[in-house]
C-alpha positions in Angstrom: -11.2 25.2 -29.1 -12.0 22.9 -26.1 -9.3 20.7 -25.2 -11.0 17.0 -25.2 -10.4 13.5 -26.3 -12.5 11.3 -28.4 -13.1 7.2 -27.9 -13.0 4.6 -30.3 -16.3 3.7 -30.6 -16.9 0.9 -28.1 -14.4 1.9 -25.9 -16.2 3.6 -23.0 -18.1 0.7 -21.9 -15.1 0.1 -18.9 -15.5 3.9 -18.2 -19.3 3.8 -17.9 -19.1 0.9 -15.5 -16.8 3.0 -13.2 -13.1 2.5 -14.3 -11.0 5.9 -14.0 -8.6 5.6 -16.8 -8.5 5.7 -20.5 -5.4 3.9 -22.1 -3.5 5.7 -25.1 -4.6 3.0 -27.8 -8.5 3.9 -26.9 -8.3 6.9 -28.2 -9.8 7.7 -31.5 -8.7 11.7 -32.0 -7.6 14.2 -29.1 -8.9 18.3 -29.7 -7.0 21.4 -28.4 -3.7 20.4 -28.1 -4.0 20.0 -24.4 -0.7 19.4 -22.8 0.4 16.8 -20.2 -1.5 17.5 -17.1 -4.6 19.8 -18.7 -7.8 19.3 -17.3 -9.6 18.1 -20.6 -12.9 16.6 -21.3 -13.7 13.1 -22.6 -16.2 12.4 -25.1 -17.6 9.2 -26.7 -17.2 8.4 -30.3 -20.2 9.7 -31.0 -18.8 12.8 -29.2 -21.0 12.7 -25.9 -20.0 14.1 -22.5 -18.1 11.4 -20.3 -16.5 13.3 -17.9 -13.2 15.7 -17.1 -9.8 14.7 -16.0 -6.2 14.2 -16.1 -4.5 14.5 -19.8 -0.9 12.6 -20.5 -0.1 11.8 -23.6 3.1 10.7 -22.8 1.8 7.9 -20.7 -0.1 4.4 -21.5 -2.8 6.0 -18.8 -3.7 9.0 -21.2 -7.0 10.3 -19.3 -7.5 9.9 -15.6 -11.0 10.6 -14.5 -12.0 13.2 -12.0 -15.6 13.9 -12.3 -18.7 12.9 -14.2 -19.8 16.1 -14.3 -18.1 19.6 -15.6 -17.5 21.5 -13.3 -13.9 23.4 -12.3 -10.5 21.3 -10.7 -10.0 24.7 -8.4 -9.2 24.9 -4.6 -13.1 24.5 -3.5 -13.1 20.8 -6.0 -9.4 19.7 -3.6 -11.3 20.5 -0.9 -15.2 18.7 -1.0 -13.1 15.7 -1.9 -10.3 15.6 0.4 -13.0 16.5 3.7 -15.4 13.7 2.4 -12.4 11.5 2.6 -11.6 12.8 5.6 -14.8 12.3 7.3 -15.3 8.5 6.0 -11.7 8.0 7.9 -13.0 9.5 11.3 -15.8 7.1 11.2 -13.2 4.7 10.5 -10.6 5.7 13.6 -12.4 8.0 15.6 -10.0 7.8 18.3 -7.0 8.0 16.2 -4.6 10.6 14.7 -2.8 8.3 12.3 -4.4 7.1 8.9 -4.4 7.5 5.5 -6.6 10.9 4.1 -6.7 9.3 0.1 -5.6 6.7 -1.8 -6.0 7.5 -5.1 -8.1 6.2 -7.5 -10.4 4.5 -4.5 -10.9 8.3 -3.2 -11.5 9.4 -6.9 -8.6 11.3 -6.7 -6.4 9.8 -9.0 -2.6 9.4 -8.5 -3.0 11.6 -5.3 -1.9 9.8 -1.8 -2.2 11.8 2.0 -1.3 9.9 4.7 -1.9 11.6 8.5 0.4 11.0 11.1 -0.2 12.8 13.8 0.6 16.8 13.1 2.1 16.0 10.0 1.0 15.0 7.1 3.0 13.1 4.1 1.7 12.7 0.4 2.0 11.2 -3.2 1.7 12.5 -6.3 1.5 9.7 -8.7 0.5 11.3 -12.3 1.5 14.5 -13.9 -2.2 16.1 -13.1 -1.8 15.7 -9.9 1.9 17.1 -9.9 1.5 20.3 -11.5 -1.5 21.1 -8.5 0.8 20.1 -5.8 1.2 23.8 -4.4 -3.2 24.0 -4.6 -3.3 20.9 -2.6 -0.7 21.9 0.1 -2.8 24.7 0.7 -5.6 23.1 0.6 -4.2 20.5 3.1 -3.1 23.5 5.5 -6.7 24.9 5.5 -8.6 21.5 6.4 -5.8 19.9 9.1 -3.3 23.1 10.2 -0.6 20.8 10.4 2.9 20.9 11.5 4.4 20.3 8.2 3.8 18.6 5.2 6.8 16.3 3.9 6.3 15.1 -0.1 7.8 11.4 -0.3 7.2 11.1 -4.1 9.8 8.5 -4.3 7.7 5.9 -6.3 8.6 4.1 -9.4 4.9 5.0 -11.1 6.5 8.6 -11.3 8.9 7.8 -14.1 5.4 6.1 -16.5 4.1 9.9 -16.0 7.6 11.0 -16.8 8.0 12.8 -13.3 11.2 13.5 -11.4 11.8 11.3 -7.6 11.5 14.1 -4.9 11.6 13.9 -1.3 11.4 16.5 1.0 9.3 19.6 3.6 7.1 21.1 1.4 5.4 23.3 4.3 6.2 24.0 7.8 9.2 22.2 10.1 9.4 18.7 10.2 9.9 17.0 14.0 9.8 14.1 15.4 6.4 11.9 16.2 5.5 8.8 17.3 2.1 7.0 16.3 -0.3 5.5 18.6 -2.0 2.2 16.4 -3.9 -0.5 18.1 -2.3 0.4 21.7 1.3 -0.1 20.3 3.7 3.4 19.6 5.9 3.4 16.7 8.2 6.1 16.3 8.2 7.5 12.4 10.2 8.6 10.0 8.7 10.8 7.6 11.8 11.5 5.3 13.2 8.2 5.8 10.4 5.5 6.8 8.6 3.4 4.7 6.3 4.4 1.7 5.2 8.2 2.9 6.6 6.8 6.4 4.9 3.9 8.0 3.2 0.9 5.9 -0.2 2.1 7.4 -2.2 -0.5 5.1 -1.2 -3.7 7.5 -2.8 -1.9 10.5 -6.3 -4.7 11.2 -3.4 -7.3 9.6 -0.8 -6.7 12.5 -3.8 -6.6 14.8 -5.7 -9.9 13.7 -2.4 -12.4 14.6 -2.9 -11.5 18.2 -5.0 -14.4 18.9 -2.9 -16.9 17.4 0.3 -16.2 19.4 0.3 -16.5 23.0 2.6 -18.9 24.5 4.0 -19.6 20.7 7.6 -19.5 19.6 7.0 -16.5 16.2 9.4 -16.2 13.7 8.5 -12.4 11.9 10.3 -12.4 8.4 10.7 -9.2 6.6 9.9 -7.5 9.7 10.6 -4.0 8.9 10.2 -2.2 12.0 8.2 -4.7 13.9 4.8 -4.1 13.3 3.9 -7.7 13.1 6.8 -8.7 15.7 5.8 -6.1 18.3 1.8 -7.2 18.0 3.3 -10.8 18.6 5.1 -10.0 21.5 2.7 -7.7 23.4 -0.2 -10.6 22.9 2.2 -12.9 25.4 4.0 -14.8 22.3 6.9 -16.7 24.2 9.6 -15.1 21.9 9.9 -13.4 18.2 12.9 -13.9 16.1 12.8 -11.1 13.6 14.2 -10.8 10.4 14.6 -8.0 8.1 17.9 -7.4 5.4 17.9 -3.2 6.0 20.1 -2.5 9.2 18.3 0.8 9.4 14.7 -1.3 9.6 16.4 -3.1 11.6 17.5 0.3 13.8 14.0 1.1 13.8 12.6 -1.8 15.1 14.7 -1.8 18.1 14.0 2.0 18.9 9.9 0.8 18.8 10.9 -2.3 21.6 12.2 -0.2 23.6 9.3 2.7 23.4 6.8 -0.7 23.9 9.0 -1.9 26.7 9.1 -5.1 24.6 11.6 -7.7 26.2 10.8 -10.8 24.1 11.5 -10.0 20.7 15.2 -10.1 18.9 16.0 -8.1 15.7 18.4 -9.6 13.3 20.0 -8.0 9.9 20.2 -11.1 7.2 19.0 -11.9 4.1 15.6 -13.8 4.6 16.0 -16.1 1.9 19.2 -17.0 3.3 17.8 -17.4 6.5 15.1 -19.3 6.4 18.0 -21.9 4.8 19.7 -22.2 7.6 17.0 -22.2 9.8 15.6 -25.4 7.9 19.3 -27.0 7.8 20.0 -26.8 12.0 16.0 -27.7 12.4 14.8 -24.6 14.3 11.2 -24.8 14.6 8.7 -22.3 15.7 4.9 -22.3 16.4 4.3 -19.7 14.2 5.7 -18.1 10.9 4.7 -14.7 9.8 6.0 -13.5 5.9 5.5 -10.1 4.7 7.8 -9.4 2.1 7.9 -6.5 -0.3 6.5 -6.5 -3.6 8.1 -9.4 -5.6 6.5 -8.1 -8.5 6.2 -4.4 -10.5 5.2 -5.7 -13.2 3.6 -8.3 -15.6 6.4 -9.4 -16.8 8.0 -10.5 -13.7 5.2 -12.3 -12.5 6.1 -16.0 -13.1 9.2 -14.9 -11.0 7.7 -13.6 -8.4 5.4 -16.5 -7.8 8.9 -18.6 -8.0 10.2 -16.4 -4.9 6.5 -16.5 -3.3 6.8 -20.3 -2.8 10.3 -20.5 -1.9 9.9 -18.5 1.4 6.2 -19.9 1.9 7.4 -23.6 1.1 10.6 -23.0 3.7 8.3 -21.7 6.2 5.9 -24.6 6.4 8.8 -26.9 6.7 9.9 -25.0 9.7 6.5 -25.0 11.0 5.3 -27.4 14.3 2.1 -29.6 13.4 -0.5 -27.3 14.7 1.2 -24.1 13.7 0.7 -21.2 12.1 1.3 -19.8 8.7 0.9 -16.0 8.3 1.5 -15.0 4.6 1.1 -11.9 2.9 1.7 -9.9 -1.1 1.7 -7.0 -1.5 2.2 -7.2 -5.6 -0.8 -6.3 -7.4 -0.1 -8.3 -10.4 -0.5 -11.3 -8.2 -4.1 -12.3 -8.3 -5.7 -13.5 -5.1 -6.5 -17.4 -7.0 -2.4 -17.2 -7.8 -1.3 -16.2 -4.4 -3.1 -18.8 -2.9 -2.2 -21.9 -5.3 1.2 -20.6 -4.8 0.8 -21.3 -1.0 -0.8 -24.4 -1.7 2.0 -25.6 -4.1 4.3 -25.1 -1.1 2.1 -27.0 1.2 2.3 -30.1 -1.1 5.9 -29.5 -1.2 6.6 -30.0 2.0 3.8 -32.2 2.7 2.1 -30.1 4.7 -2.1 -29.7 4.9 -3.4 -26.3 5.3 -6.9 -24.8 6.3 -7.1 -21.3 5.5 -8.2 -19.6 8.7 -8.4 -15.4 7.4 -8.3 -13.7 4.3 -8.2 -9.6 3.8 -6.9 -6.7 2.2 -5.7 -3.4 3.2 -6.8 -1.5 6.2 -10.3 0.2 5.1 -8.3 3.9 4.8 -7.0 2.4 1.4 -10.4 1.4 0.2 -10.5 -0.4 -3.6 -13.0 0.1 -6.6 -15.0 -3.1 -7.4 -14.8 -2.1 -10.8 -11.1 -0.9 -10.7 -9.1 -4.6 -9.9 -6.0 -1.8 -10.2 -7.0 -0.6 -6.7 -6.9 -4.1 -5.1 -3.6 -4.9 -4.3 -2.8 -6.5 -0.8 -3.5 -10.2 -0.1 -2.6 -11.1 3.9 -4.0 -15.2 5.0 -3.8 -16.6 8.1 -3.7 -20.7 7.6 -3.5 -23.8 10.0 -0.9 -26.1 9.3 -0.9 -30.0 10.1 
């Protein structure tokens, strides 16, 4: 017997207009006794072909889309999809060895992640379909790039929905040391111990686009990391950066980059930004420009009401440490913040502190982490850039 599911009737309207997943309540009957990671079909009440993918049943996401069509998840499948994403990223950063392969569900690969950097590549896999084909897509990643290594940071708290284990660790080759050429400025990675899969790659045209806005200015970079924003500041001729981060080994980091950039006008400090930004508005420091890039404030919907809380705290303390004429550079990363809520938030602070604001830039993620129009689940990074009088 074929191993499929069957819709409610009514419920494949979101699937028809592009959407990848099928939740567990959508689901009139299931066929086969697939088991969690089978490649199954999905029908319509009526029992029409939708599609293959992904089976969980031990997750709200029940059915992950792969393909419209039947047709086998094999070694040849891996590859036509991983090269076409490939391809769209070279046209992207021709000159570049650094960018992310797929992202997931806006690659139609769902729950699968490849980041490049350099020789090595680092990956994600983020449901239980993708997991048990992790040894297929290692070697299908070893025919297409040849790389030094491939390093699996599957670290992520979406592993535990899809009841999967947090691994780390060199699934292929040797693992060395590399440092990433992006926009003219080296950062040195660490691809067992960095960021994400090793580098927070989707800020790349972010960390870029503030260039403009701080030569000769005094730049205070909170949540730094490991100076993305902080050394783009300082190489476009800001007059100093104070940066902030509350991870000493970020902090580490950050300093090892300056040096590599030959960066002499940017200090790293280990504190608490909340606690920071406190002081900074007690003594009266000012700056010319405020940069916020914290990490996600939110996982979930229920903690989204706090979340906004802590979203105009820091945006609120940094406009009060703001000169007339400066600039506010704010970002979220949370994707159950909507853009309209991130924004009000930001204007909530501005009234606050009695501040008036013209909002100057507004973007995503870098294009390698491109989003579904009709998948809002793929949309997830909000960055502005405002004037503040």
């Amino acid at each position: 017997m074929k191993k499929q599911i069957v819709l409610k009737k009514n419920e494949e309207h979101r699937i028809l207009a592009g959407h990848q997943w099928v939740f567990s309540n959508e689901i009139k009957t299931v066929h086969g006794s697939p088991e969690s990671g089978d490649v199954i079909e999905l029908l319509r009440h009526d029992e029409k072909f939708l599609g293959i993918g992904f089976y969980n049943p031990h997750s709200l996401i029940a059915f992950r889309l792969l393909s419209r069509e039947q047709e086998e998840v094999s070694f040849e499948f891996f590859e036509k999809r991983i090269s076409r994403a490939l391809q769209l990223r070279k046209r992207m950063y021709s000159d570049s060895e650094t960018f992310r392969v797929v992202h997931g569900e806006g690659d139609f690969l769902p729950g699968l992640v490849i980041d490049k950097y350099n020789e090595y590549i680092s990956l994600q896999t983020l449901s239980v379909g993708m997991d048990r084909r992790l040894t297929l897509i290692c070697d299908v990643l070893e025919s297409i790039f040849h790389p030094k290594a491939i390093v699996e940071r599957n670290e992520s708290s979406l592993r535990s929905l899809e009841q999967l284990p947090i691994e780390k660790g060199v699934l292929r080759g040797t693992i060395g040391q590399t440092i990433i050429t992006e926009n003219a400025i080296k950062y040195k990675v660490d691809l067992l111990e960095g960021q994400k899969t090793g580098f927070f790659l989707d800020q790349r045209e972010n960390r870029k686009s503030i260039r403009q806005y701080v030569k000769d200015a005094t730049v205070l970079d909170c949540f730094c990391n490991e100076g993305g924003f902080s050394l783009n500041a300082a190489l476009a001729h800001a007059k100093s950066v104070h940066a902030i981060d509350i991870s000493q080994s970020a902090i580490a980091n950050a300093k090892v980059n300056t040096t590599i950039n030959d960066v002499t006008n940017a200090r790293f400090e280990t504190a608490d930004v909340f606690e920071r930004l406190k002081e900074l508005e007690t003594t009266g420091e000012k700056f010319d420009v405020v940069i916020l890039d914290p990490p996600s404030f939110s996982r979930n919907k229920k903690t989204v009401a706090t979340a906004l809380k802590g979203y105009k705290e820091i945006n609120t303390r940094a406009l009060h440490l703001l000169h007339a004429g400066g600039i506010l550079v704010s970002a979220s990363c949370s994707h159950h913040i909507t853009e309209e809520s991130f924004i009000e938030t930001i204007e909530a602070g501005a009234r606050a502190s009695h501040r008036s604001i013209q909002l100057l830039e507004f973007s995503g993620a870098s294009p390698d982490h491109p989003s579904l129009p009709t998948m809002p689940e793929t949309k997830y990074l909000k960055f502005t850039i405002f004037a503040v009088q």
